[in-house]
LOGUMAR-358809 format. One record per residue: x, y, z of N, C-alpha, C in turn. Coordinates in steps of 0.02 Angstrom, whole numbers, plus 50000, padded with zeros to 5 digits. Layout:
XYZXYZXYZ...
! end
This chain:
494194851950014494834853949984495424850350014495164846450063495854843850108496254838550053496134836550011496214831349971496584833249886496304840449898496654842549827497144851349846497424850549818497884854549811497794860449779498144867249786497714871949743498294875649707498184877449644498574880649593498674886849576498974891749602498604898149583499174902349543498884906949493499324909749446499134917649467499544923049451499134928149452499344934149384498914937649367499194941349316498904948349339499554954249355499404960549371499464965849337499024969949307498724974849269498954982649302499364983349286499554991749326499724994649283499325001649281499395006149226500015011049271500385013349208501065015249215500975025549226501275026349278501165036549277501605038749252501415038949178501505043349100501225048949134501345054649086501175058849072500785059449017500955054748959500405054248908500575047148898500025044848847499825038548841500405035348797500415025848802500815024348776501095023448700500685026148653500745025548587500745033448530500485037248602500185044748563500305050548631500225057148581500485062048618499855063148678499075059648667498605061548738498595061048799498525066048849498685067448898498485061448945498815058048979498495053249040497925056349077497475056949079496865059049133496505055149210496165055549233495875053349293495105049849257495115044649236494795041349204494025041249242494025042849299493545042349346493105047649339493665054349362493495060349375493235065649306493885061849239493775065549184493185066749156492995070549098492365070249052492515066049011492045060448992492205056048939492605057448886492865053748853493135055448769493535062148765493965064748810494215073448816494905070548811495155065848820495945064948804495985059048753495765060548679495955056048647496055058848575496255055548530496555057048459496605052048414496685052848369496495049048305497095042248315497545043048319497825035948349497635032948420497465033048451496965030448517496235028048483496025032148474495335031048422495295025548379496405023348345496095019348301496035022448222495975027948200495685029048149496465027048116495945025848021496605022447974497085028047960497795024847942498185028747925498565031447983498325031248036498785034548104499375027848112499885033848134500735027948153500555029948230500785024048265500925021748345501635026348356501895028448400502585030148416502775028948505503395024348520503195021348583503575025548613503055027148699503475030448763504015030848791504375032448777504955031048822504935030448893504685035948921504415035048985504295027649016503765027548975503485020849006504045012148974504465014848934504995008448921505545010449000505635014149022506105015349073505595014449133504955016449142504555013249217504645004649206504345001349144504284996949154505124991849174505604992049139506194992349168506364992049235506134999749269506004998149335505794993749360505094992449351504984986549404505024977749365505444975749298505744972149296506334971449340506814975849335507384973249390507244974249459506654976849470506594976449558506174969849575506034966449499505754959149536506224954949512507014956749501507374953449482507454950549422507104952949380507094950749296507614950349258507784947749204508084949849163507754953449103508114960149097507964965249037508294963348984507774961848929507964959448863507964965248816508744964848780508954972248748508364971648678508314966548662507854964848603507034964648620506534968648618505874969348618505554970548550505054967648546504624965548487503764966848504503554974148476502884973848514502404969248457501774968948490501254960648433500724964848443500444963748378499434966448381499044959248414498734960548459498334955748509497464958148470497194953148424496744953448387496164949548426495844956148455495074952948472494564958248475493914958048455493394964048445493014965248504493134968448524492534970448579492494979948564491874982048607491714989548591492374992848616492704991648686492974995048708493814994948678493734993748625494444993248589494484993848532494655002448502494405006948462494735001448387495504999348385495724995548328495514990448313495004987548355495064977548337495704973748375496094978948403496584974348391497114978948498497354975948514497734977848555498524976648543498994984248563499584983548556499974981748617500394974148599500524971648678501154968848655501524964748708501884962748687501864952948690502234950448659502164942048657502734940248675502924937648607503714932448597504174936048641504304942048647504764946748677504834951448717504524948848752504244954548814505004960748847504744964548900505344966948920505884964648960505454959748998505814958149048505484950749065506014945349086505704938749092506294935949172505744929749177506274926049223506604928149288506044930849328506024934249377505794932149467505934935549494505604930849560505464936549615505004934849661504824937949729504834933749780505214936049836505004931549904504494934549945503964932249966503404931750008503564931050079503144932450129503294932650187502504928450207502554922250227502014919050258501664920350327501164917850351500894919450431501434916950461501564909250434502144903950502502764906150493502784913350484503454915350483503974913250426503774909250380504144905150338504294908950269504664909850240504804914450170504484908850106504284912250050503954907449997504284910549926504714909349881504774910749809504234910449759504084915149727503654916549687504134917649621503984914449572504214915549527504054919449478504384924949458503724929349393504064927149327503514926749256503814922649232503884929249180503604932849159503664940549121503444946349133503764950949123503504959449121503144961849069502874962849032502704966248960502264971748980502374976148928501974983248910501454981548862500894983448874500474985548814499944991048832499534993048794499094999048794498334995248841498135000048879497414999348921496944999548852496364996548897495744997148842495335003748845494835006448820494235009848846493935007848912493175011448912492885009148980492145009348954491795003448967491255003048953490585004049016490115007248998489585008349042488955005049020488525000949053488234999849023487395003849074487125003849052486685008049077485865005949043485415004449082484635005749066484175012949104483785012449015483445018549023482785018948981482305022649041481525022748975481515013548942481505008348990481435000848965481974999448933482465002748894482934999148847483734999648862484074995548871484844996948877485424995548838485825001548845486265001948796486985003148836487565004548805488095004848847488435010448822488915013648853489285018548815489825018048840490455022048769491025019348807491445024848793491715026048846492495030548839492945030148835493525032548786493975030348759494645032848816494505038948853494995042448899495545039148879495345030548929496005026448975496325023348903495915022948840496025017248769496735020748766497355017748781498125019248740498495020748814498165019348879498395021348932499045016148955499735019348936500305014248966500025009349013500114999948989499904997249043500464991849068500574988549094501284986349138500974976549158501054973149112500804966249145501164963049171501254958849239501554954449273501414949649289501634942249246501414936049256501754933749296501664929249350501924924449383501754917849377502284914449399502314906849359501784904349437501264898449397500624893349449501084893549516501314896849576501794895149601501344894449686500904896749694500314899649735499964894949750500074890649819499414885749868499114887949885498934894449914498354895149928498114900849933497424904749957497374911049936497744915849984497984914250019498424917250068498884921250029499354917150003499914916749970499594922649891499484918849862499014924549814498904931449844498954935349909498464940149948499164941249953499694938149985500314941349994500694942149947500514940749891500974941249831500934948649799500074947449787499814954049765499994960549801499964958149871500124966249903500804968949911501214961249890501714964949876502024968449809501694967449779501874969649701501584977349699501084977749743500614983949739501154988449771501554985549837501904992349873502544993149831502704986449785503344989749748503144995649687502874993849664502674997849605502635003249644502335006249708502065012349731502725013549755503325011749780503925012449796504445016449727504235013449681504365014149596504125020949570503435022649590503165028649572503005025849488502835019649497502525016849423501755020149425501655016949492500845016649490500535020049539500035023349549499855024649624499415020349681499505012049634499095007649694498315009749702497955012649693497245016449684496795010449658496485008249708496235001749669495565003449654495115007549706494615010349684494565014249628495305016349593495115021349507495165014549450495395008449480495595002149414496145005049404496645007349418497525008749403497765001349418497534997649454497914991549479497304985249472497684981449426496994974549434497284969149417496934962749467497064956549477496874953149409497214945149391496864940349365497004934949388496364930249417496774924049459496854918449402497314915949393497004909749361497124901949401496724898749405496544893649475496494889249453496664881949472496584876949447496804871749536496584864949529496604862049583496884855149558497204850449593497514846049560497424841149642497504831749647497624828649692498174829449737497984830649798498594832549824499164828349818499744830949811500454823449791500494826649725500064827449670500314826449592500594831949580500804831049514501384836149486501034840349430500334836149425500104837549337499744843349372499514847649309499194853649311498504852149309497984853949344497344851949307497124858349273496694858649244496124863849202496194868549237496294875149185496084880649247495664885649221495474889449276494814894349246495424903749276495224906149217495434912549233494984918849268494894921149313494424926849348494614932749332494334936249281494584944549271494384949149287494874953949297494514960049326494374960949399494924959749432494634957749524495124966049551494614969649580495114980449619495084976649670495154973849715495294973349763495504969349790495894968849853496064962349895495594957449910495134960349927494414957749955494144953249888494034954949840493834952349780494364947549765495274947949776495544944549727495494938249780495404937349839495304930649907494854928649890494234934049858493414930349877493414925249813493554927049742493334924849685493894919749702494594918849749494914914449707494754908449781494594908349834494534905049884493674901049854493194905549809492594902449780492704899049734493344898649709493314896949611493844888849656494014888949690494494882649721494014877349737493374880349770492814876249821492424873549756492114878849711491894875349648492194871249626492804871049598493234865949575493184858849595493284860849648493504853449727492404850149691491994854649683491644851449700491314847949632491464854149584491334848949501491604840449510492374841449517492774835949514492504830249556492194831049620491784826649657491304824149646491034827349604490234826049564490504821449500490964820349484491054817649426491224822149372491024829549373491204835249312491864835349302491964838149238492484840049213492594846549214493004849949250493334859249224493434861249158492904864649138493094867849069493424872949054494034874549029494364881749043494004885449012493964892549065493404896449056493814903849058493364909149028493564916549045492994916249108493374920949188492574922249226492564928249242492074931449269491874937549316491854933949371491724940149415491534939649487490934941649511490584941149519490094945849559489824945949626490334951149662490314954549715489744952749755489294955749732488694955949787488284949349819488514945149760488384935849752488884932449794489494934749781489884932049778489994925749770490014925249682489914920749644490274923549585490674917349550490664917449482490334914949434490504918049378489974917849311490514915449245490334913649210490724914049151490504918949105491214919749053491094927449035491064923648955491574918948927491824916848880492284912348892492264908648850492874900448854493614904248830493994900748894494734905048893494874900748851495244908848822495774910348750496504906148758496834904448706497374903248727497684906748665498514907348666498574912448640498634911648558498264905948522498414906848459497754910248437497214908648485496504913348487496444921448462497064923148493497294929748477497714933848410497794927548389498144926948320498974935148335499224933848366499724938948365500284936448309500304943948306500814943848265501244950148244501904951248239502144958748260502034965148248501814970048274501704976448268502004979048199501634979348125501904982348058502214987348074501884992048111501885000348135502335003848189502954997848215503164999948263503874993648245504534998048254504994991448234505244989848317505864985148297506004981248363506204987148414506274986448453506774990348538507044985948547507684992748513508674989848565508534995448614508464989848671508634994048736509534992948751509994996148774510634997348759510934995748817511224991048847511544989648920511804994948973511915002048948512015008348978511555008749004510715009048965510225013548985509915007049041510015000949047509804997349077510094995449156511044997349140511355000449213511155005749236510965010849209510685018849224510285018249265509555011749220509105012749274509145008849345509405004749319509655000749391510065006249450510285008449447510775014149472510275019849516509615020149465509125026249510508565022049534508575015749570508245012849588508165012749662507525018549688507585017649765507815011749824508005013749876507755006249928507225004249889507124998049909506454993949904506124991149992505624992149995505294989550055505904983150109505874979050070506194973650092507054975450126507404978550086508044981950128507934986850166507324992250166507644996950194507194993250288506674988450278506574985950331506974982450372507434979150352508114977150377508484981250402508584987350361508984992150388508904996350437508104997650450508004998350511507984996950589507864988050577508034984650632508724984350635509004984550586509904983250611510184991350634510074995050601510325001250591509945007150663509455006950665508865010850710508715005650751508764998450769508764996150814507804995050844507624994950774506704994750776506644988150774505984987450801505794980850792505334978350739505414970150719504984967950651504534972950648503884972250684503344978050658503334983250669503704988550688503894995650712504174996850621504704992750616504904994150536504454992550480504084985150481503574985650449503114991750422502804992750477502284997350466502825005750430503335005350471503405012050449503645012850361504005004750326504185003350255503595003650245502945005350256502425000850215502365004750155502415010450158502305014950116502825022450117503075022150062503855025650041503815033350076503135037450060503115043350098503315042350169503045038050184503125038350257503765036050304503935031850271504775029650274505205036550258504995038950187505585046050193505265052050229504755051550268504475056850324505085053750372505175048750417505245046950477506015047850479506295045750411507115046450399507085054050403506865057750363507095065150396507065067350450506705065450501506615067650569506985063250594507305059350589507965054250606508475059750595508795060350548509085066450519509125073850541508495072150561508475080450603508855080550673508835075650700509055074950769508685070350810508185067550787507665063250817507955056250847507945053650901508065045250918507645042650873507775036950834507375032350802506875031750849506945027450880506385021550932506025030950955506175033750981505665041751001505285040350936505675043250889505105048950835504625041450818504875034750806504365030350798503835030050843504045028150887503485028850942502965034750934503165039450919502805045450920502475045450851502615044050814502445042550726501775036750712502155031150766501575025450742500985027650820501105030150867500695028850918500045036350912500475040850910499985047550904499945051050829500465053650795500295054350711499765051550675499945044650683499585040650643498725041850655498785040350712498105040950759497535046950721498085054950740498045060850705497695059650639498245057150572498085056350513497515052850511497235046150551496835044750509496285047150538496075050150583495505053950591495255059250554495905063150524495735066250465495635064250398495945055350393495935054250330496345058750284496935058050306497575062050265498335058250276498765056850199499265055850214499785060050208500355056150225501055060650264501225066350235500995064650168501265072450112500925074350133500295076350164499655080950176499705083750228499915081450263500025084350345500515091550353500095096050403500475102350420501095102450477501075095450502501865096450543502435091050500502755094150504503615092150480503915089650516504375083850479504655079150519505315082950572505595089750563505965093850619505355095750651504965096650662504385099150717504315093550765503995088950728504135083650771504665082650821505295081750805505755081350854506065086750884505805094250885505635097950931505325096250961504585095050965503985092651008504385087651040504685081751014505085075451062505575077351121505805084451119506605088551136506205091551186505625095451205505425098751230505065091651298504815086351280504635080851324505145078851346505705078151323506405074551343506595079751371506655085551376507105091551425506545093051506505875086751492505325090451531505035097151537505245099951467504835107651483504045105751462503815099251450503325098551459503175089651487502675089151489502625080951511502175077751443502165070451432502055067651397501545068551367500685067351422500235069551398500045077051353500535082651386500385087851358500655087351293501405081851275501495082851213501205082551181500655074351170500105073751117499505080251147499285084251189499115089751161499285093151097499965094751119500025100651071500315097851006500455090651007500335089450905499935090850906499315086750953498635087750919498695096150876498825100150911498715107750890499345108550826499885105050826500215106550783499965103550721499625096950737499255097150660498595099850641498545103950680497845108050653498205115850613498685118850651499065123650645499665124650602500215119950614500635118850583501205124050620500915124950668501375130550751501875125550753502555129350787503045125150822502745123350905503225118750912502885116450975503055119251018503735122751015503965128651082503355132851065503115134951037502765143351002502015141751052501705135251022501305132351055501185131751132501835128451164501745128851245501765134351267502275140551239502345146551259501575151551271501295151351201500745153051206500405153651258500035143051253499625142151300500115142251378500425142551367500595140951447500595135251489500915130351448500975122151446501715120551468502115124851481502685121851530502555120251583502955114451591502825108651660503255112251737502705111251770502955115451829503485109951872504025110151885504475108351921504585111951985504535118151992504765121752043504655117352085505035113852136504685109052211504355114552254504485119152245504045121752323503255123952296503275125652248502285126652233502225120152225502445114652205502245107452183502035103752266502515106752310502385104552381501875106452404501715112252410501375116052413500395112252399500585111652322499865106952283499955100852343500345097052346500365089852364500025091352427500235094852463499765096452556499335096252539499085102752483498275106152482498105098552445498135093352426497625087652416497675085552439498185081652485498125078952554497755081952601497715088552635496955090552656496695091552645496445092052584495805091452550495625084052576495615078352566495635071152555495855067552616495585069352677495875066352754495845057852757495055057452703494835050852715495135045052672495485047052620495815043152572496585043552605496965048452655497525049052659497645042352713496645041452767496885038252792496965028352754496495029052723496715023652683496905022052677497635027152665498175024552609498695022552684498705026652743499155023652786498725016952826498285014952832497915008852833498255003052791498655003552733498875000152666498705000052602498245004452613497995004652494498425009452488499045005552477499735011152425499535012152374498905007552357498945010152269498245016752276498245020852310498165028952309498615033852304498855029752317499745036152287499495038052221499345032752154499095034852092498705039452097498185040652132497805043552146497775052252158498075051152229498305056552233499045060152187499345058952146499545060652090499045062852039498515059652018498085062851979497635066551994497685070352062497105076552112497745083352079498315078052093499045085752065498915087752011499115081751962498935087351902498425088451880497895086851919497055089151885497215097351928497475100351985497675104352025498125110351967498495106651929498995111551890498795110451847498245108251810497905108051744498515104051686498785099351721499255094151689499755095851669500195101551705500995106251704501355102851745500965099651814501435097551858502105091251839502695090851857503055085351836502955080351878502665076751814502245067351885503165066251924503625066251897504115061751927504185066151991504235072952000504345077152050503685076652102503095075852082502495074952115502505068952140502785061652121502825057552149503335057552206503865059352204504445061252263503915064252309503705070352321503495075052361502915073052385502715067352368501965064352383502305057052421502735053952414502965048252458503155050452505503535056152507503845060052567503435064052609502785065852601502375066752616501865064652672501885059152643501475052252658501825049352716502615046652689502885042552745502845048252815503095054352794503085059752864502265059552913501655057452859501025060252904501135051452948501435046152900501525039652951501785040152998502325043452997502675043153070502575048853096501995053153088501795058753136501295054453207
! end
C-alpha cells in the first residue's frame, strides 16, 4: 500500500427516536426484542391505495443533526421513490430522498493520533424509511427466509461524506464521531448491536500523488467499529493487490464476513439512475420555514467538542479528564450537577473517572442507572476534605453508597467510619506498635527510614483504617526521633 493512496467515503445509516414510524401512525418498536410483524399497517406493508403522511418529528431530528454538522437546511425538500425489489421491502420501491435532500454542504473536524485536526466534509443529510429484516434460516434439509416488517417505515437519517478519508484511522474517527453526536442529539441511541446505527465504506485506492479517483467498491452493512476498520483496511489490501496483478476494480456492491474476515460480493454497484428515482406522487414538496429552522438551532445542546473546551478553560481539567467525561452527554450532565452542587471540578472528577467509573462498570450500568447522585457524591468529597473520614474509607463507603443509595454521613455514622484524630489514643496506638515491633524499630534507627511506611500501616490496620495517616505520621516521627536520642 506504500505506493497507493487510499480513498475512503462513508455513508451512515441511523435510525431516528420517533415515536412512530416515518410515513405512518406504527409504533417504533425494539426490532430485536419485538414479536415479528406486531407494529405494522397497511401503509408500511405497502398495500395499494394507502397515502404516506411525513413525521414531523423526524423532519425536526433530522434538522438537528444537519446543523450540528454544520449544514445548510434547505427550506425546499422533495421526497423520490428509490425503485428496487428485494423481499425485505414491502412496496418495490423505497421512500428517500435525492435531488433535495434536507440538508447539504456540511463538514466535521476530526481529531488525529499526531495530534493534528482533519476536515471531513459531509456532502448530504437525507431522510428516508428503514427496510424490513430478513432471516434466513435452514430446516428439515431445506432453507427458506422470513421476514419482518417491524423496522419496514422506521425513520432513517443518511449521512454522506465527501471521499475525504486516507486511511482507516480516519474513517474510525469519523464514524465515532458522528455516533456521539447523534447520541448528544437524542436522534439515535448509538446501539450498534440492535442495527440503529450502520456503516457503508465506499473504498477505492488511487497512485499516490494523483488527483483522479479510481474504481470503488461499496461494503454494506458494517454494526460495528471493529467491522467498519476490518472490511475497509481488507477491501484497500485487495485493491493494492488486483491492481498489481494487472486486474482491473470492478465497482461492486460487498458484504463482509466477519468470521473470514473477508469480503464477498453481493451485486454490481448501482449508480443512481439504476434506481430510476423519481418524486414521491404521494407526498408534495416541504417548506421548511426559516423560523422553524432558527427554533431548532436555538434548542441545540452543547455539542461534545465545546463543552470539552469549556471544561479545560472553565474547570481547569485536563485534555483527557474532559475527554472522557464529554464522551457521553449523561455523564457530562451527571458531573455538571455535582459541580453545581458544591463540588471542586478536578475533586468530583477525580472521584468520577477514578472510583465511580470503576463502580459502574463492574456492574455494567450507566450514569442514569446508578443509586448515588451527583449531591451525594460531593457530600462523600466534604466529609474526606473536612477529614471526618480518610480517603481509603471514602471509596469504602461509595462502594456502599452504590449498592444502597445511603448518604455518606448516614453511612460513616452507622458503621462507625469517622477518622480518629484525637492525638492522645493515636499516640497511644503509635507506642503499642512500636513495642510490639522492637526489631523493625531497630532497623529503622540503623537507617531503613523507609519503615516509617510501615509502621503507619500496623496504625491503621490497629484502628481498622479511622486513624488520620497525616496525624499518625507526626506522632510516629516524633516518636522515633525521641527513641534516637534516648
Amino acid at each position: 500500500m506504500t505506493k497507493y493512496e487510499a480513498v475512503i467515503g462513508l455513508e451512515i445509516h441511523a435510525e431516528m427516536m420517533t415515536a412512530s414510524k416515518m410515513f405512518c401512525g406504527c409504533r417504533v418498536v425494539d426490532s430485536v426484542e419485538a414479536e415479528p410483524n406486531t407494529a405494522v399497517c397497511p401503509v408500511c406493508l405497502g398495500m395499494p391505495g394507502m397515502l404516506p403522511v411525513i413525521n414531523k418529528q423526524a423532519i425536526e431530528l433530522a434538522m438537528r443533526v444537519g446543523l450540528a454538522l454544520n449544514c445548510e437546511i434547505q427550506p425546499y425538500n422533495v421526497f423520490a421513490r428509490k425503485n428496487y425489489f428485494y423481499p425485505d421491502l414491502a412496496k418495490s420501491y423505497q421512500i428517500s430522498q435525492y435531488e433535495e435532500p434536507i440538508a447539504v454542504n456540511g463538514w466535521l473536524d476530526i481529531d488525529l493520533e499526531d495530534g493534528e485536526r482533519k476536515r471531513i466534509r459531509v456532502r448530504r443529510v437525507h431522510m428516508e424509511e428503514d427496510t424490513g429484516k430478513l432471516t434466513h434460516v435452514a430446516e428439515g434439509g431445506e432453507r427458506h427466509s422470513l421476514v419482518d416488517y417491524n423496522r419496514a417505515g422506521v425513520p432513517l437519517l443518511e449521512i454522506v461524506s465527501e471521499p475525504d478519508m486516507r486511511s482507516v484511522e480516519e474513517a474510525r474517527a469519523y464514524a465515532t464521531k458522528i455516533r456521539q453526536i447523534v447520541r448528544y442529539l437524542a436522534v439515535n441511541t448509538g446501539d450498534m448491536e440492535k442495527g440503529v446505527i450502520r456503516f457503508e465504506s465506499n473504498v477505492s485506492v488511487r497512485p499516490r500523488g494523483s488527483d483522479e479517483f479510481g474504481t470503488r467498491t461499496e461494503v454494506k452493512n458494517l454494526n460495528s467499529f471493529r467491522a467498519l476498520v476490518g472490511a475497509t483496511a481488507y477491501e484497500l489490501v485487495r485493491q493494492a493487490e488486483v491492481i498489481d496483478g494487472g486486474g482491473k476494480i470492478e465497482q461492486d456492491t460487498l458484504g463482509w464476513d466477519e468470521s473470514k474476515e473477508v469480503t464477498f460480493s453481493q451485486r454490481s454497484k448501482e449508480d443512481a439512475h439504476d434506481y430510476r428515482y423519481f418524486p414521491e406522487p404521494d407526498l408534495p414538496p416541504l417548506q421548511i420555514e426559516a423560523s422553524w429552522i432558527e427554533a431548532v438551532g436555538a434548542s441545540l445542546p452543547e455539542l461534545p467538542e465545546a463543552k470539552m473546551a469549556r471544561y479545560e478553560a472553565e474547570y481547569g481539567l485536563g485534555a483527557y479528564e474532559a475527554g472522557v467525561l464529554t464522551e457521553e452527554r449523561p455523564v457530562a450532565e451527571w458531573f455538571e450537577a455535582a459541580v453545581a452542587a458544591g463540588g471542586e471540578p478536578k475533586q468530583v472528577a477525580n472521584w468520577v473517572l477514578n472510583h465511580l467509573f470503576s463502580l459502574m462498570n463492574e456492574a455494567k450500568l450507566g450514569i442514569e442507572e446508578i443509586k448515588v447522585g451527583p449531591a451525594q457524591l460531593v457530600g462523600l468529597i466534604g466529609l474526606v476534605e473536612k477529614k471526618t473520614i480518610n480517603s481509603n474509607t471514602g471509596k469504602d463507603v461509595l462502594a456502599a453508597m452504590f449498592a444502597t443509595g445511603a448518604e455518606a454521613a448516614e453511612i460513616v455514622e452507622k458503621k462507625g467510619l469517622a477518622q480518629i484524630s484525637d492525638t492522645d489514643a493515636l499516640a497511644a496506638m503509635v507506642a503499642q506498635v512500636l513495642a510490639d515491633n522492637p526489631d523493625n524499630v531497630a532497623r529503622y534507627l540503623e537507617g531503613q527510614t523507609k519503615l516509617q511506611g510501615w509502621f503507619v500501616g500496623q496504625v491503621m490496620k490497629a484502628s481498622r483504617g479511622k486513624a488520620n495517616p497525616g496525624v499518625v505520621n507526626q506522632l510516629l516521627a516524633a516518636q522515633l526521633a525521641e527513641l534516637a536520642n534516648s
